[in-house]
N, C-alpha and C positions, 0 to 999 in steps of 0.2 A: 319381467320384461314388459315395456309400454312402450307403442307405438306413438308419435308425435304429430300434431297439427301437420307437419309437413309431409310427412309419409303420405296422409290422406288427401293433400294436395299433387302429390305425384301420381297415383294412383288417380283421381280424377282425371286428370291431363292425359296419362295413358288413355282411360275410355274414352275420353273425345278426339283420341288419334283415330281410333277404331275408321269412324269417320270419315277421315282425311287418307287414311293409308292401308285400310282394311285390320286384320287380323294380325299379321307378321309384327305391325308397328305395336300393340296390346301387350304382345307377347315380350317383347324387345325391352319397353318401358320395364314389363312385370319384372322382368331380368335383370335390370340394371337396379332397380327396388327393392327386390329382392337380396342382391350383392351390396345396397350399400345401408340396410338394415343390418345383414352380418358384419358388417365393418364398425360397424357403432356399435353393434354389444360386444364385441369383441375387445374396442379401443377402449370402452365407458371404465368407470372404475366399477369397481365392487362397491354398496353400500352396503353390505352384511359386517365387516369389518368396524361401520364405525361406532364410537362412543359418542354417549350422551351424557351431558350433567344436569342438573336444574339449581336455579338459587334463585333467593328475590321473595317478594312477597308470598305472605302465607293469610295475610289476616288486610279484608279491605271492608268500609262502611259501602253499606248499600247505596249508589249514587255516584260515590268516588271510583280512581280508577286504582289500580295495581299492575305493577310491571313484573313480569317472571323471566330470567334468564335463563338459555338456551346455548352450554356449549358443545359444540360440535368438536368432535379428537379425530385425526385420519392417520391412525397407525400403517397406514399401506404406504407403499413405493408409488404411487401414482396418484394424480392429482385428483380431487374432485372436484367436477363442475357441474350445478344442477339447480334443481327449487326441492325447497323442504317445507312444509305442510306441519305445522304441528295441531294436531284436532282438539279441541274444546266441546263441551255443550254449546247449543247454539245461545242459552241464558249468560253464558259466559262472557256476552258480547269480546270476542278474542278481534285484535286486530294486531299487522294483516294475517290475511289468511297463509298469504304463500308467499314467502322469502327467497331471493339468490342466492345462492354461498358458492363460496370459491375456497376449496380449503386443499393447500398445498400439502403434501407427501409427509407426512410427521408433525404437524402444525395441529394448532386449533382457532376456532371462528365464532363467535358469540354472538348469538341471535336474542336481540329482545323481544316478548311479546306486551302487548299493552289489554287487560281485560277491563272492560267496564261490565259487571254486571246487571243483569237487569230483574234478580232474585234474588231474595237471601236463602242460605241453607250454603252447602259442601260444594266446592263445583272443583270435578276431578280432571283432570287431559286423559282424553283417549287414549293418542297415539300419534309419535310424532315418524311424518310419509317421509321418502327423503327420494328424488330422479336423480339418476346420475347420466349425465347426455353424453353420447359420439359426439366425434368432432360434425358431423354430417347434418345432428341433428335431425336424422329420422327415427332413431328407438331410443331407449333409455330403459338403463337396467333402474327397480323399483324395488323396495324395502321397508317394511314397517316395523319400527321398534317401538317396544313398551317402556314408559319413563316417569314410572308416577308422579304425580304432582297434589295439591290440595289446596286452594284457596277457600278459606273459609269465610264468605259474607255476610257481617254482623247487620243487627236492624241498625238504620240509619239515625235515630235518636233524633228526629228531627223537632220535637216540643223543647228541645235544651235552651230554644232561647225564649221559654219562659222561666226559667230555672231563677236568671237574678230577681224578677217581680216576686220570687216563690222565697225565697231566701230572706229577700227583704221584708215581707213580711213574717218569716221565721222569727227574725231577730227583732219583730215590733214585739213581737208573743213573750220574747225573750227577757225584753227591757232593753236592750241594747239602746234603745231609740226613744220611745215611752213607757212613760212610768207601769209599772208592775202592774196584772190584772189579779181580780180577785176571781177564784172557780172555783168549784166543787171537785177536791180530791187536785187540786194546784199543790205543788210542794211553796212552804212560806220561805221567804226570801230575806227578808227583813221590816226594821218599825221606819216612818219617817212621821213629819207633821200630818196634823191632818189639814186640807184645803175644802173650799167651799165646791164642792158636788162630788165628794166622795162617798161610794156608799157608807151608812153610818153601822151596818153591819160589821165593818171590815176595823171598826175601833178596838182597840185592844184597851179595855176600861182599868186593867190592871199596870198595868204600864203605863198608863194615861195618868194612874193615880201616883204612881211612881216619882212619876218625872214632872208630876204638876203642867202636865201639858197634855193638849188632846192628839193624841199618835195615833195613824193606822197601820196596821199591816202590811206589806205586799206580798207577792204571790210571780211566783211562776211554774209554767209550764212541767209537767213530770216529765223525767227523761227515762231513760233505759227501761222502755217501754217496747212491748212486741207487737212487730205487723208483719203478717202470713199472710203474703199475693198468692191468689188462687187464679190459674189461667185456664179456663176453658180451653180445651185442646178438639172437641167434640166436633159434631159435621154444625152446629151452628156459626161459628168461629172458620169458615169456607168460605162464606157468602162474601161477597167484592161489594164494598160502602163507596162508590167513586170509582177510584180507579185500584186501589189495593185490599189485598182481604181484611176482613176483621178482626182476623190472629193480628196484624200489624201493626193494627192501630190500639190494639189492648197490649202490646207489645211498648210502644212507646210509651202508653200511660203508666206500662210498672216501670218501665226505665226512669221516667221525673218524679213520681210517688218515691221510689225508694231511694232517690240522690236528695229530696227533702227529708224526709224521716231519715236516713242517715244522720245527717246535717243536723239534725233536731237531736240527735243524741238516743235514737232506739234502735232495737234491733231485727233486720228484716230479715224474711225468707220467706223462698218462692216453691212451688211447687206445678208443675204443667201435668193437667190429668183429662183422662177420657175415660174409657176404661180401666187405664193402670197410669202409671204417674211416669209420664215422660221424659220427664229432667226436674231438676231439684238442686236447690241453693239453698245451705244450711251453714249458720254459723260466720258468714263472714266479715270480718271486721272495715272498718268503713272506706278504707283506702282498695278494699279489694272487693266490694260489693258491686260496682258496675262493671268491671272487668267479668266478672264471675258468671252477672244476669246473661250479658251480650252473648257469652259465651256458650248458658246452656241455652240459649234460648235461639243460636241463630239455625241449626240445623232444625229445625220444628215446624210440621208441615202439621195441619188440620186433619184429622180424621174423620172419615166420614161415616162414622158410625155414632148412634146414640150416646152422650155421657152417662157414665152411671154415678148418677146423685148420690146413691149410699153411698158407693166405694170413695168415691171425694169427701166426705162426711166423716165420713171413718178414717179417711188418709191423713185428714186436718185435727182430728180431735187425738188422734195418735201423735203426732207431730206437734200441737200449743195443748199440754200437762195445765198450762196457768191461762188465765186470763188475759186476750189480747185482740188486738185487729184485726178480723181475715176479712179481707176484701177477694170477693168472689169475681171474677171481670168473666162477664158472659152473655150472652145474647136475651132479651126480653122475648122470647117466643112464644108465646101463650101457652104451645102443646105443650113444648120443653119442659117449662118453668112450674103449669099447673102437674102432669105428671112426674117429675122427675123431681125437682130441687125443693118445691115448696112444701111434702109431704115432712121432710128431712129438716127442716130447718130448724127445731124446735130442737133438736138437738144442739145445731151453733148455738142459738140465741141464749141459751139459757145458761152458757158457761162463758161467752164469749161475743164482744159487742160486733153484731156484721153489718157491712158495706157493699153493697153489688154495683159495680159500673157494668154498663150497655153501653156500644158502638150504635146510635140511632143512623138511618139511612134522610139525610136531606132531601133525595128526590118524595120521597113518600108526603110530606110536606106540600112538595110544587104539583102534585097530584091530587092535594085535597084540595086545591086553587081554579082544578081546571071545568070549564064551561064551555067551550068554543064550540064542541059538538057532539055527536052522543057516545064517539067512542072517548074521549074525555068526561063525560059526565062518568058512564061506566068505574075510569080509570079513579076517578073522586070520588066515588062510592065504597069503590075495594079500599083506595088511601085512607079514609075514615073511619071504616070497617076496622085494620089494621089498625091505627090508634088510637080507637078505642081498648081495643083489644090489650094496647102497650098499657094504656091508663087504670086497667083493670086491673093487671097483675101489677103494675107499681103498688097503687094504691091494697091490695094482698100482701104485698110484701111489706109496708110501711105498717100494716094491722099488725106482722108480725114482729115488731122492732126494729126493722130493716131498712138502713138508710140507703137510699137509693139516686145514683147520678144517673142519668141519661141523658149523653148527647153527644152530635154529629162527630164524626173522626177528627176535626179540626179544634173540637174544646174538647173533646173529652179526656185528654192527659193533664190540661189547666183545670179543668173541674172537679177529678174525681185527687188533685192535690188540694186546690180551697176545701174542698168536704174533710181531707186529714186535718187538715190548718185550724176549720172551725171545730171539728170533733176534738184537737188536742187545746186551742183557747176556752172551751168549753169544761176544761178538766177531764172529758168523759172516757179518754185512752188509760 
């Protein structure tokens, strides 16, 4: 039972009789409020009786919206009239909150809701309230039933529209467009003439004597080639670059990395680890590779506990048997990196060629700019401090054969794919 805005307007009115007619008139009011509260629970309907259903979306991109259906069933003899309330997380963005229904005696009533998210990860319904009002409009019988639901909000893939620049040069690496490159550890493609500025290495002097003509080789790109995304999942991978964390944006970058390297014809898997390994993408073929990432990767929340560098060391070198790409996507934190990851590395390097992308913070930047006054000088001080700091462990890591991207949430998924692009023109995958 729940009393109504207007009960509490009656009730009001009574006490300011008090006033005007003393006590008798207080009592009078209570009386007649009293009687026409029992008249509306008595007349309301039951809402324990009714059914719920759910249908409608299950799966929406972070940004976009999704619609989930709500139908109401009134197996009773009596009509219902009321508002129904279906609850959300507040990240849910659910709208509206609170809906009319009028659902006659045997009948059903279909409530839409509209969610815009404003997180990615599982987002569950509470519980959906349902008032059922007297005709009087002073009480209302009240109900809450459970109805589960599950929208699941995938990352938003927003670097996709570098995806045809990334492509288009796929297909230059390719030949598709220009002539064949020559690389170290390239698979050969075919002889053609030779022209003036090709390298004179690339002559094939046997075949040149063959055909009484001077032919080169061409070359391309090796394919069904293997690259292991490694996600920091650990509390550095917490920290907000702008306005979103840094799991996000290392989130996007494996999303456009492994829709090129698909494309390119290798074979990708992912692995999200902290402690222990959080989700894991193994084995999938190309048409099912980004459905697969989205998938494990949109319920994954940062932990805020230290990563353990062995156990990811160990989780990777269990996981690539053969020689291949692990790109490591994780924060340049000096303490992190000197204790944790850089003791270990000697173990990747020496079986398998690595790649580390960092999420760089651009304010840090606008802070080694500032002069205006001494808490700004300060602010330039620590901002320097700090990149120096990033430029040290680069430069550590690149001593240890370790190719290294850094930069802002806004290139860093077009950067750390030109680093594939040029590692795989280069022969060196």
């Amino acid at each position: 039972m729940t009393l109504t805005g207007r009960a509490g307007l009656v009730a009001v009115i009574g006490a300011a009789g008090v006033l005007l007619w003393g006590l008798p008139a207080l009592l009078g009011v209570e009386a007649l409020l009293l009687v026409g509260v029992t008249v509306d629970l008595v007349l309301a309907s039951s809402v324990r009786a009714l059914r719920f259903e759910r249908h409608g979306d299950t799966l929406v991109r972070l940004g976009e919206s999704a619609t989930v259906g709500l139908v109401v069933t009134n197996p009773r003899r009596r009509r219902v009239r009321g508002r129904l309330r279906d609850a959300w997380p507040p990240s849910a963005g659910s709208s509206p909150r609170e809906v009319r229904i009028d659902v006659p005696a045997g009948e059903r009533r279909r409530v839409e809701i509209s969610l815009t998210p404003t997180r990615r990860g599982d987002r569950r319904a509470a519980a959906v309230t349902v008032r059922s009002y007297g005709p009087l409009g002073l009480a209302a019988r009240q109900g809450t039933h459970s109805v589960p639901w599950v929208v699941r909000v995938l990352p938003p893939f927003t670097s996709r529209r570098h995806l045809p620049a990334k492509l288009a040069r796929l297909r230059e690496l390719d030949g598709q467009q220009v002539t064949m490159v020559r690389g170290q550890g390239t698979e050969f493609d075919s002889l053609r003439e030779y022209v003036i500025g090709d390298d004179i290495r690339s002559i094939d002097w046997r075949a040149s004597a063959r055909l009484n003509d001077i032919v080169v080789r061409t070359w391309r790109p090796e394919r069904d080639r293997r690259v292991l995304l490694v996600l920091d999942t650990g509390r550095t991978s917490a920290g907000r670059v702008g306005d979103i964390p840094r799991l996000d944006s290392m989130m996007d970058a494996v999303l456009l990395l492994a829709a090129v390297a698909s494309r390119a014809g290798d074979r990708v898997d992912m692995i999200a680890y902290d402690r222990r390994a959080r989700a894991s993408v193994q084995g999938a073929t190309r048409g099912d590779l980004l459905p697969m990432l989205v998938q494990a990767m949109a319920p994954l929340e940062p932990e805020l506990i230290e990563c353990d560098a062995a156990g990811m060391v160990a989780a990777v070198l269990q996981r690539a048997r053969h020689r291949c790409l692990v790109v490591v996507l994780t924060d340049l934190n000096a303490a992190a990196i000197e204790a944790g990851l850089l003791p270990q590395l000697g173990a990747l390097t020496r079986r398998h060629l690595v790649l580390l992308a960092a999420v760089a913070d651009p304010r840090v930047a606008e802070m080694a700019g500032g002069r205006g006054h001494a808490e700004a000088v300060y602010d330039a001080a620590a901002a320097e401090r700090a990149r120096a700091d990033r430029s040290r462990i680069t430069a550590a890591l690149r001593h240890r054969n370790v190719e290294v991207v850094d930069e802002p949430p806004d290139q860093i998924a077009p950067a750390l794919a030109d680093a594939y692009l040029a590692l795989k023109a280069a022969g060196r995958l």
